[in-house]
ZAMIRO-232612 format. One record per residue: residue in one letter; x, y, z of N, C-alpha, C, O in turn. Coordinates in steps of 0.001 Angstrom, whole numbers, plus 500000, padded with zeros to 6 digits. Each point is the difference from the previous one (the first is absolute). Example, Ala and Ser with C-alpha at 12.3 -4.5 7.8 and 13.67 -1.06 7.14 Angstrom:
ZAMIRO-232612
A513190494310507800499110501190500000500900501200500000501036499981500665;S498614501069498615500820501190500060499230501090500730500509501108500169;
end
This chain:
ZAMIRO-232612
X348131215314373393500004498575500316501393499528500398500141499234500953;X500721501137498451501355499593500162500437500810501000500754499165500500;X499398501920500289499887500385501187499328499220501034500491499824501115;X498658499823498602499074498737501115500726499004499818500131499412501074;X500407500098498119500303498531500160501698500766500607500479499308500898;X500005501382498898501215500198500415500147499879501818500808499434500736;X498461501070499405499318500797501545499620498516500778500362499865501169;X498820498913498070499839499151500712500757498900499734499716498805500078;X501319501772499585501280498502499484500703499267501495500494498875500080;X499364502179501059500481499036501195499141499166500493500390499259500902;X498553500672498741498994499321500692499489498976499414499003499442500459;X501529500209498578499687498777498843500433498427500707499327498970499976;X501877501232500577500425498515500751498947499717500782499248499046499801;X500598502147501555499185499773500979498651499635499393499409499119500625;X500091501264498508498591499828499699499673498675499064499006499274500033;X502187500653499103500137498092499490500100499018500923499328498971499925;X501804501351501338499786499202501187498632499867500625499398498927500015;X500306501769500306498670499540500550498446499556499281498981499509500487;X501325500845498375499362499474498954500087498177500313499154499281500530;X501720500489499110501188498945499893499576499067501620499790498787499987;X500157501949501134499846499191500878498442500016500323499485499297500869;X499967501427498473498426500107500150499675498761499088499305499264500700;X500822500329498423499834499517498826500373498234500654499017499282500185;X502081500265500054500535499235500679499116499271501246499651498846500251;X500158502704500497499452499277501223498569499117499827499741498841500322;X499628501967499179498820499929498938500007498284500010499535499118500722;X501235500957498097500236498430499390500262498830500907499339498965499906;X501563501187500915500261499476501140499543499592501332500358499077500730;X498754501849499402499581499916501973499935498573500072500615499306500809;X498272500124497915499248499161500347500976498271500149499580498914500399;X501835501494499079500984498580500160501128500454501212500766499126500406;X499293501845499992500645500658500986499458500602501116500567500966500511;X497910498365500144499795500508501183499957500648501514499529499278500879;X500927502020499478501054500175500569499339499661501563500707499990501008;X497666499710499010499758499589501090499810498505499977499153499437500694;X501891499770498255500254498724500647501763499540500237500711500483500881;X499559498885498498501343499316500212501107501405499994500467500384498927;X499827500204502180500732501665500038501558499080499845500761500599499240;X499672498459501165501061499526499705500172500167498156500873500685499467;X498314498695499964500458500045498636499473501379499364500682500419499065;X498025500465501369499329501088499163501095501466500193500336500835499159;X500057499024502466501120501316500114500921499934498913499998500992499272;X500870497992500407501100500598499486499253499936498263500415500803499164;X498901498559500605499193500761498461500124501305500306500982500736499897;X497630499538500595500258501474499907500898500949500709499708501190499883;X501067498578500651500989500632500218500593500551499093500168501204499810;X500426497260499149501034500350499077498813500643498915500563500867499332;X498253499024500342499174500499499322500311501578500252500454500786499169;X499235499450502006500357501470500449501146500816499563500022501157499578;X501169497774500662501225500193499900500470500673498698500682501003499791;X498539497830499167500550500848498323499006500886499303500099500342498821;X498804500050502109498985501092499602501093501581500607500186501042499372;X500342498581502003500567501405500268501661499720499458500846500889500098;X499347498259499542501277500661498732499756499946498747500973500050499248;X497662499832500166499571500728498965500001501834500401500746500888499587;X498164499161501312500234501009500725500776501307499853499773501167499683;X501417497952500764501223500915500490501353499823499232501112500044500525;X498577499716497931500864499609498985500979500840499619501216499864499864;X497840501263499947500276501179499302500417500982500553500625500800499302;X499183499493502143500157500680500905501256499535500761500906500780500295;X499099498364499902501173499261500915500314498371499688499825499052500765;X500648500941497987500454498522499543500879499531500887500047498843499584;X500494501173501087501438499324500303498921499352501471500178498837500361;X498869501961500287498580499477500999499633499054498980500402498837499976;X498876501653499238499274498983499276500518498594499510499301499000499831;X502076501116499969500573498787499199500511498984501506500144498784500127;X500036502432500910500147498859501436498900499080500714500090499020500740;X498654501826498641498768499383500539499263499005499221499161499199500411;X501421501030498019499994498417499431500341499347500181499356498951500023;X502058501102500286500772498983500154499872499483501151500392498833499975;X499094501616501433499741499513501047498641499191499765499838498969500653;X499358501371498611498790499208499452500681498529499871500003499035500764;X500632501214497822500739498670499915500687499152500744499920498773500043;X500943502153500697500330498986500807499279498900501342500215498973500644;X498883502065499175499241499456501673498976498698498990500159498876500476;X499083501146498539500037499398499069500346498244500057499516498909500302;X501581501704499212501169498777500301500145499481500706500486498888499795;X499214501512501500500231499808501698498900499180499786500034498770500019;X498811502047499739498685499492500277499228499651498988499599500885499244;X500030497724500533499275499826498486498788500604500078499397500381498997;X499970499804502727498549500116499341499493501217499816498813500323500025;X502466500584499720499894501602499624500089499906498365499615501036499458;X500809497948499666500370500323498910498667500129499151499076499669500742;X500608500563498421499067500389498827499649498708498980500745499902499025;X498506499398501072499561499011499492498811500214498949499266500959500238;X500427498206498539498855499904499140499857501024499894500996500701499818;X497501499986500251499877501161499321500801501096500721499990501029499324;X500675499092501779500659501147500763501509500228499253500752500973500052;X499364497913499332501174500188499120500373501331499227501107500514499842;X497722499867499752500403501458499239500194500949501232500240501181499744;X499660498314501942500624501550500393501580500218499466500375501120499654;X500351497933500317501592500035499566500099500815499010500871500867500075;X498268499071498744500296501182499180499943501599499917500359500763499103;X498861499554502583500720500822500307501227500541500877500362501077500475;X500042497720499488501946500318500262500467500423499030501007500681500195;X498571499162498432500927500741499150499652501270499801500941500731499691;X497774499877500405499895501457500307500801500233500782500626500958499549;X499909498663501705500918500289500743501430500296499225500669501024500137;X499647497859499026501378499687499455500156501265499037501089500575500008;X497923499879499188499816500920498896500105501380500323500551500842499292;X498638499453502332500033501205500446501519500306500754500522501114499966;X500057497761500682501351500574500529500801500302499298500832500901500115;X498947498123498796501396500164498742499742501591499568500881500860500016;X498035499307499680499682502068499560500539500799500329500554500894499360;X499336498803502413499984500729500681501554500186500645500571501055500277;X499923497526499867501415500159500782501015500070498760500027499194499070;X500914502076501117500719500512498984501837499093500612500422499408500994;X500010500959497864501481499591500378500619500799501073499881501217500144;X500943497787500760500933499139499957499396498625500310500690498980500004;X497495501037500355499573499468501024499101498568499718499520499376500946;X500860501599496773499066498722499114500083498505500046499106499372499431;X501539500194500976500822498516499990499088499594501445500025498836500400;X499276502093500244499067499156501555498836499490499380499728498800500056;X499125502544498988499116499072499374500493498436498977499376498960499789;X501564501359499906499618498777499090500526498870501005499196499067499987;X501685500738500724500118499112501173498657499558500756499809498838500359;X499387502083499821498687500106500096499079499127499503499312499091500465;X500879501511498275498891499358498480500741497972500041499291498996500072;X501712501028499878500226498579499981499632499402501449499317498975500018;X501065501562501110499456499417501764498637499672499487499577498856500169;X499787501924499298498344500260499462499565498481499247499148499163500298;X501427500881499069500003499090498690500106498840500784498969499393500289;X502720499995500306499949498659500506499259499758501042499924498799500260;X499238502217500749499526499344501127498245499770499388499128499252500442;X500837501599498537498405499701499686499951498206499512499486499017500535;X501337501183498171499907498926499444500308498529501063499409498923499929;X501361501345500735499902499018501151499235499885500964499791498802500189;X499577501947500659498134500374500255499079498983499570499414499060500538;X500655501437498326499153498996499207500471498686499357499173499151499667;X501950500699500181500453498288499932499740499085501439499841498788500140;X500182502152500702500165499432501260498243499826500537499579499452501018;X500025500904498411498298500078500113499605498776499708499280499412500806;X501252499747497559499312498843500048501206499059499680500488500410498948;X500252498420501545501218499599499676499534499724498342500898500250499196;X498197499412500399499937499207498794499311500895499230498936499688499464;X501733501772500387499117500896499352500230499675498377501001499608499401;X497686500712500152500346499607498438499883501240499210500329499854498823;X499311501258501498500319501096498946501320500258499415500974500201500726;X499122499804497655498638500501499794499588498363499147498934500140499400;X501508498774500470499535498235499661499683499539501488500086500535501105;X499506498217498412499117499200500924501431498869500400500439499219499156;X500183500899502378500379498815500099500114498658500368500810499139500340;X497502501168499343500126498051500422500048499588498773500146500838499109;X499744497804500584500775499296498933498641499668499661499273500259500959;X500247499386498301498558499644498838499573498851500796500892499281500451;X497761500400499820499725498775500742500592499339501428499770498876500448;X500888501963499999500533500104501082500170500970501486500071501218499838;X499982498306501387499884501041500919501862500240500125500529500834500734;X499857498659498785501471500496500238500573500976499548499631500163498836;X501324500830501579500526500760499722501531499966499174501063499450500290;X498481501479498449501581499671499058501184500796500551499910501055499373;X501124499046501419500672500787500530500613501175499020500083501217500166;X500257498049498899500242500555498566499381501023500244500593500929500550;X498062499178499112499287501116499495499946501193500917499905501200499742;X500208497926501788500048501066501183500547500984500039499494501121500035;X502401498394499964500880500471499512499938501301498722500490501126500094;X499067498534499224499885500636498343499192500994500877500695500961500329;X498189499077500084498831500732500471500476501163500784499529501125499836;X501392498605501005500624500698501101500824500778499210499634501174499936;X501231498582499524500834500442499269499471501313499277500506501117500109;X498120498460498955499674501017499106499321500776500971499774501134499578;X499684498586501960499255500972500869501116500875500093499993501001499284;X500972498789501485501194500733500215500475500969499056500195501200500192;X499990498025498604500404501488498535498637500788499768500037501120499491;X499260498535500729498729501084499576500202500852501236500684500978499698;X499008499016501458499952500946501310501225500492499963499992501188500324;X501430498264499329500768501026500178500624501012498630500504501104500205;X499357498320498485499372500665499170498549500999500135500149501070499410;X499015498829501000498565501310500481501021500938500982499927501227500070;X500905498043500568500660501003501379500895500911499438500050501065500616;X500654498850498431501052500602499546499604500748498782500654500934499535;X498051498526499891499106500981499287499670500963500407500446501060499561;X498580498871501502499652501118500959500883501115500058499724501177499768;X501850498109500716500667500909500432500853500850498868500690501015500097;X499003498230498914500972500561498295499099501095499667500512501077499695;X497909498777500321498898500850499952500165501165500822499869501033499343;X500376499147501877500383501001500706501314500790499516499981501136499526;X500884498266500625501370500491499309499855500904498618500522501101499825;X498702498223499299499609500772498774499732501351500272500600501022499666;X498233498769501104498902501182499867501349501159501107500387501159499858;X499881497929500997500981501366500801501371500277499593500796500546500764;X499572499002497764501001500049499591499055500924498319500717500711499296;X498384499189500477499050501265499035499506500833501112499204500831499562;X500928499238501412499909501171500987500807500964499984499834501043499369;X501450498576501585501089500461499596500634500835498703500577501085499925;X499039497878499061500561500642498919498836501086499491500409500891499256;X498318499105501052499375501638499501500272501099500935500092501153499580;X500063498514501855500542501179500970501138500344499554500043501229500056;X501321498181499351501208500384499764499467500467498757500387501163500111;X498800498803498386499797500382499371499529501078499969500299500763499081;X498617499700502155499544500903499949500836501139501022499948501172499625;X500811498528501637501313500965500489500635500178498868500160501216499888;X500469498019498851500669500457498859499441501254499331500587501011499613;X497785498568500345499583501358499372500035501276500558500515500987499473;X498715498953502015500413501025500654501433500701499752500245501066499435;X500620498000501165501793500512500105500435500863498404500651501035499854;X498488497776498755499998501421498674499349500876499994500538500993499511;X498266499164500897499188501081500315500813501278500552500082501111499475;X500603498351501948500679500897500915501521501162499415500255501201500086;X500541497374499239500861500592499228499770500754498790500699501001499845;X498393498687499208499442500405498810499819501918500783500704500930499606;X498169499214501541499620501080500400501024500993500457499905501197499728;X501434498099501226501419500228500204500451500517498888500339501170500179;X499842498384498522500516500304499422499719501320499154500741500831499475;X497805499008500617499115501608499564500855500672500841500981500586499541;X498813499404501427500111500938501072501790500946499962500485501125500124;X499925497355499599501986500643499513499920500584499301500424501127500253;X499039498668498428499823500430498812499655501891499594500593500904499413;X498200498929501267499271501286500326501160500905500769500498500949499394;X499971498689502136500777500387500301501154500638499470500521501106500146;X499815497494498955501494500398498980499521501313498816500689500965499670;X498316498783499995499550501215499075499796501494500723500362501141499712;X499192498512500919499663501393501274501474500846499872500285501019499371;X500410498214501392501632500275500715500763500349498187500734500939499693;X498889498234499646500853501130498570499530500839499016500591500560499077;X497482499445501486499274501598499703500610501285500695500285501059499439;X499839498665501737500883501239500880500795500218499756500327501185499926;X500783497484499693501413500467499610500159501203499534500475501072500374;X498727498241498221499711500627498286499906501544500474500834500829499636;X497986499510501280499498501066499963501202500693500612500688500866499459;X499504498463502120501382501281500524500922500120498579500125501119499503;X500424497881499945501019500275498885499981501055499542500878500854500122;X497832499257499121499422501012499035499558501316500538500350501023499412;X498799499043501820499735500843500553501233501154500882500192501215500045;X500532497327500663500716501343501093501484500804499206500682500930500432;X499495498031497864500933500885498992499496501049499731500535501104500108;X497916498556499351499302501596499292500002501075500600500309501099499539;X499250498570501818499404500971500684501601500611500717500140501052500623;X500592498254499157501632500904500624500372500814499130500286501151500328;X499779498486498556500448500723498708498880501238499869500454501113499737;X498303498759500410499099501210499839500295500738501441500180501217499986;X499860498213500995500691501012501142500679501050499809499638501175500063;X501974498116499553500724500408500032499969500939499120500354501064500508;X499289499052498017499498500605499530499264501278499882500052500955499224;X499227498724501841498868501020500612500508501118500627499874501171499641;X500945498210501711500858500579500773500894501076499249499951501188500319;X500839498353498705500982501176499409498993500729499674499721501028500615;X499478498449498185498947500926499034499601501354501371500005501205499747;X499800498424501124499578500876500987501166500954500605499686501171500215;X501304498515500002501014500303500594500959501135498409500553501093500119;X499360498460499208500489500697498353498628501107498988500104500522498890;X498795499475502041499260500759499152500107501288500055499600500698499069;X501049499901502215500259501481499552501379500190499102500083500738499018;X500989498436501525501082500466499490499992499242499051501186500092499681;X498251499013499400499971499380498593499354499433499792499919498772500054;X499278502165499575498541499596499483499928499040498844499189499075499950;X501866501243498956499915498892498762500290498479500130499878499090499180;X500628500924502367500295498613500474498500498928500475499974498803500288;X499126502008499653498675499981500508499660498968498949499879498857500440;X499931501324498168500047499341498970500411498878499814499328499123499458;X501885500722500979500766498822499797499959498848501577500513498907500242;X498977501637500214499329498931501473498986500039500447499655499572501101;X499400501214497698498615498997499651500292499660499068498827500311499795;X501672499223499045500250499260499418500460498473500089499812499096499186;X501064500879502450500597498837500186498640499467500890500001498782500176;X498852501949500404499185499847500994499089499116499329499609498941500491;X499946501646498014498811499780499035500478498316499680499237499043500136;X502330500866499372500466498858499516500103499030501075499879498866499537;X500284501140501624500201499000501342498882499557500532499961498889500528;X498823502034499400498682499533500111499362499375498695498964499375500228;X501458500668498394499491499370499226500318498386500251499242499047500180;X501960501040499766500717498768499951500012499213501207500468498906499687;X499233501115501598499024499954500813498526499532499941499531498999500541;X499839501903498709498515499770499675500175498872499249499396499037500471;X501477500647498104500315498708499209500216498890500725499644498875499651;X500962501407501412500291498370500565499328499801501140500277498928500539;X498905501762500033499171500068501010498704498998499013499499498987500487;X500173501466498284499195499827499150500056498434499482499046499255499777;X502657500421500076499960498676499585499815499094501263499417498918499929;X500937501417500849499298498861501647499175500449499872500573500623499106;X498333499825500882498567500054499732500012498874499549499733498948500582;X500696501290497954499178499124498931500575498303499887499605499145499207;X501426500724501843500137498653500334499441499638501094500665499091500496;X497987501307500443499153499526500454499164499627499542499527498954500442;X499963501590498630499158499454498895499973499529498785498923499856499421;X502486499767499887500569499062499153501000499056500248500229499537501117;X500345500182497904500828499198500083501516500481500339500662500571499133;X499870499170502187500861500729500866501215500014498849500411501095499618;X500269497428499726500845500148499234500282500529499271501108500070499466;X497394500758500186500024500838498560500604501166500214500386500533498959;X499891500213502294500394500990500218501484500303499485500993499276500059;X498855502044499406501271500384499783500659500988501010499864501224500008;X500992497892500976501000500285501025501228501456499579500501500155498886;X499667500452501931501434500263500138500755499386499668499720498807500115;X501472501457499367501129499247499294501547500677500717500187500820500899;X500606498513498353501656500928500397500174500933499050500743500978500084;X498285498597498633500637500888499088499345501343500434500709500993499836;X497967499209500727499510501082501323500200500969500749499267500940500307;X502212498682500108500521500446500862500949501324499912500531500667500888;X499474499457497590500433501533499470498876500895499972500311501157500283;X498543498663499476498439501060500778500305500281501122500046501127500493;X500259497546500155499739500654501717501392500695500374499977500684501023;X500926499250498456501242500676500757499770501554499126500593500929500549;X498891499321498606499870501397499358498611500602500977499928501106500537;X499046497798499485499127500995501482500481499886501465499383500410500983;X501466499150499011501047500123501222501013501191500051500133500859500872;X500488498972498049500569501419499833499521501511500254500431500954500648;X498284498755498386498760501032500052499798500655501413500046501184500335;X499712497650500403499676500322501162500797500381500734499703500375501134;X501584499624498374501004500881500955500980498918500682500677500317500978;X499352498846498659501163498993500588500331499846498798499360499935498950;X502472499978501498501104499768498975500331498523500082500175499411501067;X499910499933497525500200498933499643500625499003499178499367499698498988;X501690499738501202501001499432499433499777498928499843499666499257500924;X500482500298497615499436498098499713501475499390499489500623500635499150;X499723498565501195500872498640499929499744499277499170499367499213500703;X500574500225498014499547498417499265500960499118499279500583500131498924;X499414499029501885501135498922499405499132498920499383498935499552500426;X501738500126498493499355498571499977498379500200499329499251500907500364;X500434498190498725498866500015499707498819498791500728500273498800499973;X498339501753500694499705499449500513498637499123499104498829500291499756;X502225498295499885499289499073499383499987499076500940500835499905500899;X498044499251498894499409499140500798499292500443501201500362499223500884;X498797501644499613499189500052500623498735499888499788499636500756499100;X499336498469501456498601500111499543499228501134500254500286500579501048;X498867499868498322498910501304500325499753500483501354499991501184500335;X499757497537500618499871500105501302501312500758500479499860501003500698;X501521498517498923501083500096500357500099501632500008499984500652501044;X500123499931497619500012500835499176498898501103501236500455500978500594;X498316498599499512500131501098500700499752500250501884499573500911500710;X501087497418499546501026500491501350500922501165499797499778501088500529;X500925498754498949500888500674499592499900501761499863500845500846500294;X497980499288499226499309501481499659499571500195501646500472500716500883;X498460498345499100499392500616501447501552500304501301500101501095500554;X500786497920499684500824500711500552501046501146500123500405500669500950;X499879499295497690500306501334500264499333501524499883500442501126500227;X498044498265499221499103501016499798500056500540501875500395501117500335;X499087497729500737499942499987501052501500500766500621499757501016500651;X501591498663499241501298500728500436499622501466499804499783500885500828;X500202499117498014500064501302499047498785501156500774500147501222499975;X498928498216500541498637500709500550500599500182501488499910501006500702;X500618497972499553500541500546501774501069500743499896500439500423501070;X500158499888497908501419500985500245499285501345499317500680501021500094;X498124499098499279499560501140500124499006500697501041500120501189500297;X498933498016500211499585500133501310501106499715501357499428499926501087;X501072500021498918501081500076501424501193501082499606500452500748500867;X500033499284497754501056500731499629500103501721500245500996500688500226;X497528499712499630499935501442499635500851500550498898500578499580498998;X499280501303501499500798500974498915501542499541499919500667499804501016;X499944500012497390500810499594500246500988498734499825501211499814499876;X497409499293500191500367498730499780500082499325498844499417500279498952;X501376498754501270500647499378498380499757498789500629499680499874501182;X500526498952497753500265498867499740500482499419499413500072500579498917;X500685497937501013500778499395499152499614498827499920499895499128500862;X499768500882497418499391498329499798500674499243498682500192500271498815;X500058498592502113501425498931499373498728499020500104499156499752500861;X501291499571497091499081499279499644501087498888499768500863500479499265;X499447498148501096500797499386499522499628498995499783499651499189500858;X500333500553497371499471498136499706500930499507499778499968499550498855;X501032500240501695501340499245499235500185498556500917500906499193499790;X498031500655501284500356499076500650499137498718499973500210499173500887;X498458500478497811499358499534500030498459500307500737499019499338500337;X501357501879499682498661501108500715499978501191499422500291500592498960;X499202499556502224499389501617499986500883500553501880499336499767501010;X501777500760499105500352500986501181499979500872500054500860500749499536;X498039499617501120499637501698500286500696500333501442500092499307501014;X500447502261498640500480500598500966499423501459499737499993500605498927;X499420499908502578499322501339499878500560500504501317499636499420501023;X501322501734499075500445500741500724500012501290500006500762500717499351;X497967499782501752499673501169500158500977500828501077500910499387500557;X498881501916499690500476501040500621499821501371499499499776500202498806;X500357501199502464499012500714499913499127500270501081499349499072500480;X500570501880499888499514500682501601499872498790500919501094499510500279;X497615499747500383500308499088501069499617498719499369499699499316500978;X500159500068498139499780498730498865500214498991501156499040499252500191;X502354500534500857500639498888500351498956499487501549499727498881500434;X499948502361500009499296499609501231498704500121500098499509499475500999;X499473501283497962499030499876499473499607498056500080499453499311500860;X501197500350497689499950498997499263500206499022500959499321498973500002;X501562501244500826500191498459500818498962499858500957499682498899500450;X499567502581500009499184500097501144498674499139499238499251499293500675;X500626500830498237499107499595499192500046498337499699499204499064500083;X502112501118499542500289498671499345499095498303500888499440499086499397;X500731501049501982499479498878500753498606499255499187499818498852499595;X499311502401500387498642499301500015499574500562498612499095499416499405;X501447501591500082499192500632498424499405499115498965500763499208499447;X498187500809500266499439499300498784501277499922498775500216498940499413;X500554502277500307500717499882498969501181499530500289500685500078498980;X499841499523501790501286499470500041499277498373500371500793499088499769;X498722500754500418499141498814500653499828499011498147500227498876499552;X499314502282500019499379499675498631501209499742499155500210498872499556;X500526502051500227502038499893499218499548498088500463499481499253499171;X500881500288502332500414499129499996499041498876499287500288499074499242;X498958501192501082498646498982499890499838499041498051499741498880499559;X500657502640499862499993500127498525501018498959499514499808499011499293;X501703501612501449501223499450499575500156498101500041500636499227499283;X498263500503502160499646498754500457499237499263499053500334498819499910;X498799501527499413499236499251499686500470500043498182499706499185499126;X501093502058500776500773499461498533501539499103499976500841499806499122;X499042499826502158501662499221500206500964500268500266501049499435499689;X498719501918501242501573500389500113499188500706501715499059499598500684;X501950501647499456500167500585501508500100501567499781500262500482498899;X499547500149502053500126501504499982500451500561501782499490499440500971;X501088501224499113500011500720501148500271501279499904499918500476498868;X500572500666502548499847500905500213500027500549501082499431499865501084;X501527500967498356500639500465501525500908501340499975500350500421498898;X500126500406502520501015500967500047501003499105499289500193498784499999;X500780502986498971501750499427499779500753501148499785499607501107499633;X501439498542500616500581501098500174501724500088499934500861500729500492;X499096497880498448501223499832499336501064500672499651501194499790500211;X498063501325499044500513500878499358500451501401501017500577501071499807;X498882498323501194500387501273501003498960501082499737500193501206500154;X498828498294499487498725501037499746498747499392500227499666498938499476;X499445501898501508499260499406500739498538499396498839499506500870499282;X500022497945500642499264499772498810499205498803500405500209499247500951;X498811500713498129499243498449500143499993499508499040499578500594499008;X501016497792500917499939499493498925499102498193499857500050499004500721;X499327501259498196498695498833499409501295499001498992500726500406499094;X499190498535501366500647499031498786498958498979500157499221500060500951;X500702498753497934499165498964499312500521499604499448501012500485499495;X498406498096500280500846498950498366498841499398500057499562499334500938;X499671501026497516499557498946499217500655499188498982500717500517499143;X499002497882500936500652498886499579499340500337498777499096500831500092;X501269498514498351499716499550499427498782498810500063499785499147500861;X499501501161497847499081498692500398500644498457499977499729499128500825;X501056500753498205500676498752499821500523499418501352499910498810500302;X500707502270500562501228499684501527498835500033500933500468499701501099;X497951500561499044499533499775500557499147498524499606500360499121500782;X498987500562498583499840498814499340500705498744500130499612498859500253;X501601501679499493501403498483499860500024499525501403500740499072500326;
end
């Protein structure tokens, strides 16, 4: 039903109009004969005509409609014997359908024409009809009791209250319109509001998901492309040492068994923060970071640790930026290093952080790493980590020392110096 009535909402003016002038004519023929006096019956129905098609054309084209009233009126004015008398009087009240439908319809800057409108409306009716009988007495009688004379008094008074009623109905009309297209307005902007939360609300899934995605992978390269270097490398000697020392065989599956466990453990805890409660997880730490430099060792890269300073004030998050990057250094100077390769890792909290310095070298580490460095998930990731705990990371060839090398530095802030 409400689909039907939606569907036939343009056609409601047109079909009240002619209602309206069907109804009218009806009533009329018989004091408005148009096959007698055409001097006085044309401009009746003319203007009869006139405010049936800006009923009409209200809704569709007010600024037509409100010109073709008003030309009603005026010609009207021109001409008394067009105006609306005795019972034709109620066609005027549909001028304010007119007044009601433009105001709806015509939006700002343009609102200030209907109601200019609604009052033109107002003073030419009410004068119409004052001008109809000089001695009109609505809504009292003004002749004087027992008398054919007229009380001017009352005339006056009479006119007066014709005038505030018609232009009061006119400015009704048009306050009535204003309402309803001013509760128009405000459910379309209510309801674009909802949409626009709808849109962002879904946006924000979408970041969200995204953002989770992008530090499931992290997690995994982290974890994955350390393990699986360290069991390499591993592998590689174990293979390369099994004829000529065999008892070494032992001791790098041993480091193989332990790098894939520990691996499998934290592979295990991102698991289980997809399906719990992410905070609950117990992260990597700094204090950590003596496991991983002994399966670093294991694996055949030599490794020198630096620690100044005790590193208080970092949050958990912080804590294991901190791990994952140099877990991440530490994994590219054994995959790029080969045989051979060492590293040097300078831990310094003395500055209201955490400054990490990781300087590798060792077969081709420097041109490997940089060839890499542009686009790699893991150097990508160093930074990404360091970013989002408050500080910076980079990475790059050095060769300071007069020895060809790649070196990883970072600073994580304190939580307090990021906060303040």
């Amino acid at each position: 039903m409400i689909p039907l009535l939606r569907r036939s909402r343009p056609f409601l003016e047109p079909v009240v109009a002619l209602l309206l002038l069907l109804w009218w004519a009806i009533a009329e023929t018989g004091r408005h004969p148009l096959p007698g006096d055409l001097r006085s019956a044309v401009p009746w129905w003319a203007a009869l005509v006139g405010v049936t098609v800006a009923i009409a054309l209200c809704r569709r084209l007010p600024f037509v409609a409100m010109s073709i009233a008003a030309a009603v009126l005026v010609g009207q004015l021109l001409f008394p014997a067009g105006a609306f008398t005795d019972s034709a009087t109620l066609v005027y009240a549909g001028l304010l359908i007119v007044v009601g439908t433009a105001a709806y319809r015509v939006g700002a800057p343009y609102r200030i024409l209907p109601a200019l409108f609604a009052l033109f409306v107002g003073v030419s009716v009410a004068g119409l009809l004052a001008r109809a009988r000089a001695d009109y007495w609505w809504p009292g009688s003004a002749l004087t009791p027992d008398s054919d004379t007229v009380d001017a008094a009352v005339v006056w008074s009479n006119r007066i209250t014709l005038f505030a009623v018609w232009i009061a109905l006119s400015l009704a009309a048009w306050g009535a319109g204003v309402a309803v297209a001013l509760w128009r307005d405000n459910r379309r902007g209510s309801a674009a509001l909802a949409r626009t939360a709808a849109e962002l609300a879904a946006a924000e899934t979408e970041v969200t998901i995204a953002s989770e995605r992008e530090r499931i992978a992290q997690d995994v390269h982290d974890i994955m492309a350390h393990s699986l270097s360290v069991i390499l490398a591993q592998a590689e000697g174990a293979r390369s040492l099994a004829e000529e020392r065999p008892e070494a065989m032992s001791r790098s599956l041993a480091t193989i068994a332990s790098s894939a466990r520990t691996s499998l453990t934290e592979v295990r805890m991102l698991i289980e923060t997809l399906v719990a409660e992410p905070d609950g997880r117990s992260a990597p730490a700094i204090d950590d970071l003596d496991p991983l430099v002994e399966r670093m060792r294991d694996a055949g890269l030599s490794v020198a640790v630096e620690r100044y300073g005790s590193p208080d004030g970092l949050t958990t998050t912080q804590e294991l930026a901190v791990y994952r990057i140099v877990q991440e250094a530490l994994t590219n100077a054994l995959k790029h290093g080969g045989s051979g390769a060492s590293a040097r890792v300078v831990l310094d909290a003395r500055g209201g952080g955490m400054m990490i310095s990781v300087a590798s070298s060792g077969g081709e580490p420097v041109r490997t790493a940089a060839r890499d460095a542009g686009g790699g998930r893991g150097l990508h990731g160093m930074r990404e980590r360091a970013r989002l705990a408050g500080g910076w990371a980079e990475a790059g060839p050095d060769d300071e020392d007069g020895v060809e090398s790649y070196l990883v530095t970072a600073f994580i802030p304190a939580a307090q110096s990021v906060l303040a």
